[in-house]
N, C-alpha and C positions, 0 to 999 in steps of 0.2 A: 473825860475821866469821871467829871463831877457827875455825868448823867447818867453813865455806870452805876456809882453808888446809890443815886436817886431811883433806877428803873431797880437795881436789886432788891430793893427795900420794899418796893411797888410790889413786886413778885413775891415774895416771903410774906407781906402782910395779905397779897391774896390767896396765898395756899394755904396761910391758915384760918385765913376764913374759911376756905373751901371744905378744911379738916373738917371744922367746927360744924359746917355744914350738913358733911356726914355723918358726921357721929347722932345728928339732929334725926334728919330721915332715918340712920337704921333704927335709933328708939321708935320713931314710931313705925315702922314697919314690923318690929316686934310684938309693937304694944296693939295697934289697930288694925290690922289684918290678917284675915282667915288664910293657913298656908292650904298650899295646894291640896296635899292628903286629909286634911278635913272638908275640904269644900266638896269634892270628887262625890261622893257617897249623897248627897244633898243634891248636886247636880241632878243626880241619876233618878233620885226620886221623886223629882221635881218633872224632871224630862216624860218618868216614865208614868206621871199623874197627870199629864198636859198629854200625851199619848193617848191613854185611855179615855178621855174628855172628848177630845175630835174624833174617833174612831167611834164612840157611844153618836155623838154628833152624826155623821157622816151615816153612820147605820140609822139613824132615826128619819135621815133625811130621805134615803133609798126607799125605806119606811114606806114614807109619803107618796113619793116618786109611784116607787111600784104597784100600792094600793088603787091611783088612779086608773 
């Protein structure tokens, strides 16, 4: 019976740590990270500047290639 109230107590003081935990992580998920729909557009023009880079690349290479 006494180890009942002993494991209860166990439990309660872990859940609210756990709370306490959470409430931790979602500040800073609010606070320090980019959500999805901002990042998306940056993505793309990152993607799409790293595209034209190997493609100028690759063509300069042929370039050479077929020059010979």
């Amino acid at each position: 019976m006494e180890s009942d109230t002993v494991n209860n107590a166990v439990m309660r003081n872990d859940i609210g740590y756990i709370k306490r935990e959470l409430v931790t992580i979602n500040t800073k998920l609010d606070s320090n990270y980019v959500p999805r729909s901002e990042f998306i557009p940056v993505r793309n023009l990152v993607y799409g500047l790293v595209g034209l880079i190997l493609t100028a690349f690759i063509g300069a290479l042929a370039t050479l290639v077929l020059k010979q």
